[in-house]
Structure formats: structure tokens, C-alpha cells
LUMMI-32151 format. One line per 8 residues: number of its first residue (from 1); their letters; for each residue x, y, z of N, C-alpha, C. Coordinates in pm, 1 decimal. Each point is the difference from the previous one (the first is absolute). Example, Ala and Ser with C-alpha at 12.3 -4.5 7.8 and 13.67 -1.06 7.14 Angstrom:
REM LUMMI-32151
1) AS) 1319.0/-569.0/780.0/-89.0/119.0/0.0/90.0/120.0/0.0 ~ -35.0/105.0/-72.0/82.0/119.0/6.0/-77.0/109.0/73.0
//
This chain:
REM LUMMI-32151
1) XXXXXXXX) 84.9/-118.3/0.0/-84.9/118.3/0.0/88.8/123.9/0.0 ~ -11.8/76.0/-85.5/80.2/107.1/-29.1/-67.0/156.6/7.1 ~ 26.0/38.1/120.2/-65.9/124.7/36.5/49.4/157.4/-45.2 ~ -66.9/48.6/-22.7/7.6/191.3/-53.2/-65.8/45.5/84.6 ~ 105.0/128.1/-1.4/-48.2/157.0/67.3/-53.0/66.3/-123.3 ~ -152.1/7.7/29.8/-85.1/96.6/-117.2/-68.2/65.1/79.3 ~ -90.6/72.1/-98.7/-82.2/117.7/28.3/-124.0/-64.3/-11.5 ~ -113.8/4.9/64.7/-139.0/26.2/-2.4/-134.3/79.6/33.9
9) XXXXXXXX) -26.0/13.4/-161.4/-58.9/95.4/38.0/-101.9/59.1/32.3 ~ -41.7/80.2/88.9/-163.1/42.9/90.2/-28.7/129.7/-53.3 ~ -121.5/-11.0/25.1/-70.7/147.0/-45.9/-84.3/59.7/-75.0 ~ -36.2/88.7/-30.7/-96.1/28.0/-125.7/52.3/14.7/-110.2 ~ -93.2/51.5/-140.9/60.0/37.0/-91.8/74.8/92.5/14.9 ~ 100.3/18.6/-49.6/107.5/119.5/-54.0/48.0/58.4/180.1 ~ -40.4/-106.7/75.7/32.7/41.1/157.3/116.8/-100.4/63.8 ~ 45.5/-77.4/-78.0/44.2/-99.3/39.2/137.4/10.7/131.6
17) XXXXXXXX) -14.4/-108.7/98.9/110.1/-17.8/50.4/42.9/-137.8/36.4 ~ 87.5/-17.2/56.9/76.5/-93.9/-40.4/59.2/-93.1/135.2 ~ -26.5/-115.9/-23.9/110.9/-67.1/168.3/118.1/-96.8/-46.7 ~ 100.9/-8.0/60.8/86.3/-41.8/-31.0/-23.6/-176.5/57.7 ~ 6.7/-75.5/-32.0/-11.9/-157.0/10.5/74.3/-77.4/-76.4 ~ 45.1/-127.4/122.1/69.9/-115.1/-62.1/-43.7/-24.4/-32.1 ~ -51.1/-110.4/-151.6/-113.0/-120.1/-16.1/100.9/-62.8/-89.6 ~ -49.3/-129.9/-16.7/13.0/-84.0/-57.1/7.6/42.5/-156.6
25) XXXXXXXX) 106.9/-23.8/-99.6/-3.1/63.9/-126.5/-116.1/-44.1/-70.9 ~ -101.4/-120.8/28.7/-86.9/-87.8/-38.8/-113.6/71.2/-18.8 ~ -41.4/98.9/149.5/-104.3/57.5/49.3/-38.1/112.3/-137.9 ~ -122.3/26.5/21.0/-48.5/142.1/-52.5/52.4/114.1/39.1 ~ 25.8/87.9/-56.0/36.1/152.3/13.1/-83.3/47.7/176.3 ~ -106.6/-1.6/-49.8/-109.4/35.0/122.3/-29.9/-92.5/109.3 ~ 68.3/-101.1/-80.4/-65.8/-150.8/154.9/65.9/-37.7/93.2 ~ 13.4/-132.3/13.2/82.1/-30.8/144.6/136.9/54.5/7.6
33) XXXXXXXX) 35.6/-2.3/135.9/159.8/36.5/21.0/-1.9/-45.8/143.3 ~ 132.5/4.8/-18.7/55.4/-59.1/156.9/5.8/88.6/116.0 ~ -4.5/126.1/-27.8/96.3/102.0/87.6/-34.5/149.1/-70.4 ~ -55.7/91.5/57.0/2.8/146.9/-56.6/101.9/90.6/108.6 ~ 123.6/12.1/-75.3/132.9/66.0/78.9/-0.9/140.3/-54.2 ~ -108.2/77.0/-31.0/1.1/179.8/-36.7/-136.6/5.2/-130.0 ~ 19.9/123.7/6.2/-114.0/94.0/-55.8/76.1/82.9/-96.0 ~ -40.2/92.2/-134.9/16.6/72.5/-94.2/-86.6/53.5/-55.8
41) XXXXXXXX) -31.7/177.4/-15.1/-99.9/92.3/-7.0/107.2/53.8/-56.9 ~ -94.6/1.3/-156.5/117.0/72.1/-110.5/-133.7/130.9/21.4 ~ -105.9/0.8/48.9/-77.3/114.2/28.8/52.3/111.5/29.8 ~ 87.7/25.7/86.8/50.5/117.7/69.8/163.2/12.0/-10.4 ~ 19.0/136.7/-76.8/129.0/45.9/-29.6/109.8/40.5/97.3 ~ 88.4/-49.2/-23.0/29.4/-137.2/-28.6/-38.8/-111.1/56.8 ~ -3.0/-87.0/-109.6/-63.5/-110.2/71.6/30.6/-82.7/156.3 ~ -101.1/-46.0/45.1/22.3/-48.7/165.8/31.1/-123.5/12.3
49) XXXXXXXX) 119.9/-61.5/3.5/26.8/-140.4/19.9/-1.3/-30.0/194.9 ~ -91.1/-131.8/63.3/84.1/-37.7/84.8/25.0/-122.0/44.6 ~ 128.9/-49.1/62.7/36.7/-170.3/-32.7/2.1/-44.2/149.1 ~ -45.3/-120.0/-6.0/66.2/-103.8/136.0/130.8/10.1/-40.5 ~ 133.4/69.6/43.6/136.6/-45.4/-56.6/42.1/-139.8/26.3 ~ -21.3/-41.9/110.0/64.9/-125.8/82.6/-69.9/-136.5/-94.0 ~ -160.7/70.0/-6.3/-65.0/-154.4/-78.5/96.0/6.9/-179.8 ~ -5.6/113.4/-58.5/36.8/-2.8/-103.6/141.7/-34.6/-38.4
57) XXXXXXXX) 103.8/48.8/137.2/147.5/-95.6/-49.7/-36.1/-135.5/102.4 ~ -80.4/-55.7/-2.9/-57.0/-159.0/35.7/-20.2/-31.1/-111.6 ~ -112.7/20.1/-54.3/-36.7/-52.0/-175.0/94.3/3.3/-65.7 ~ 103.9/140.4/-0.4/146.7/-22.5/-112.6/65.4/-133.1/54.8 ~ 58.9/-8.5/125.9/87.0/-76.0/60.7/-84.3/-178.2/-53.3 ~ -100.1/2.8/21.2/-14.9/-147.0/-14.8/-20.5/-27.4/-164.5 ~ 18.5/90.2/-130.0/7.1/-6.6/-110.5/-134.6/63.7/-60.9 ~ -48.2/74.9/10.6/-118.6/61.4/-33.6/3.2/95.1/-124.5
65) XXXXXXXX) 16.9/12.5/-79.8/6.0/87.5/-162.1/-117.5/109.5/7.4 ~ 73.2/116.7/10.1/-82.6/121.4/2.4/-25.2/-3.5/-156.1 ~ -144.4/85.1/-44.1/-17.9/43.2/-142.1/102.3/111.6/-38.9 ~ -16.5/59.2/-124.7/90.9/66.8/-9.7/-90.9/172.9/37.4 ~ -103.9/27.4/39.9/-43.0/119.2/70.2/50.2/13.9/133.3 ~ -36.8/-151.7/78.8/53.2/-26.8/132.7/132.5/33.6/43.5 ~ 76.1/-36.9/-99.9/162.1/28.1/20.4/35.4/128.6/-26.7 ~ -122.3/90.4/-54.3/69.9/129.2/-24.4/-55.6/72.1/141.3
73) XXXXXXXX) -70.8/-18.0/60.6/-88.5/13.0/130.9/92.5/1.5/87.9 ~ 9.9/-140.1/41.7/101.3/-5.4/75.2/150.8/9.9/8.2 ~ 49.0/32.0/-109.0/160.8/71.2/-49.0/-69.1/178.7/49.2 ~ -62.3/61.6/2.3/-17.0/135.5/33.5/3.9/-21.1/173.9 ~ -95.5/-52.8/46.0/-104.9/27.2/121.6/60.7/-137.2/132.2 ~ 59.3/-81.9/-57.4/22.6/-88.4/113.0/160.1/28.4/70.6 ~ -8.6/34.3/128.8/120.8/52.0/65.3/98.4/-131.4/-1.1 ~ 98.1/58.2/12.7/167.1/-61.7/-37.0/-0.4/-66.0/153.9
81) X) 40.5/-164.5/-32.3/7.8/-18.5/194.6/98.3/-16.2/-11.3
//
């Protein structure tokens, strides 16, 4: 079972926001997941990211493949330990 850090996404039309979740690469965009480790509101300038840090270098550490939005997310916003 081979898990990703993606985005899913909530909200209305043209309102959308966003949670950050492990799931299963198998799963739907919108469906199950294992774990929701942060939130993303491209709503408000600049946009508002915020992360579990500790759960999210857990998911890296045990082999977890961020998407490639995810990795630009967290290359800005996740602090250096």
C-alpha cells in the first residue's frame, strides 16, 4: 500500500478549500484517507497554510510521496527541525 500527501478538496463553488491528507494512492481525490495533517485556503491573500509538522515528517519518514502541489506547500511553510 503506497501512500500520498494530497490535497482534498471542500467547499463551494469557486470557494474552495482544501485539507491536506495521507491516503492511500488507490483512494479517491475526495474519499478515504488515513490521517488529515493540515489545511490550505488559497481564499485569503496570501494564501493560509496550516500543518501537523510532527504528523507530516511521520508520513515522510515512514515513505509517504507528497503530490507535487504538496511538496511545494510544504518546501515554503514547514519549519526546518
Amino acid at each position: 500500500m503506497a501512500i500520498k500527501l494530497r490535497l482534498a478538496r471542500y467547499g463551494g463553488k469557486k470557494h474552495a478549500y482544501y485539507r491536506l491528507v495521507a491516503a492511500d494512492e488507490r483512494a479517491r481525490r475526495d474519499g478515504r484517507f488515513l490521517e488529515q495533517i493540515g489545511t490550505y485556503d488559497p481564499n485569503i491573500q496570501p494564501g493560509r497554510v496550516t500543518l501537523k509538522a510532527e504528523r507530516v515528517r511521520h508520513w515522510l519518514s515512514v515513505g509517504a510521496q507528497p503530490s507535487e502541489t504538496v511538496a511545494k506547500l510544504l518546501r515554503d511553510h514547514l519549519p526546518a527541525a
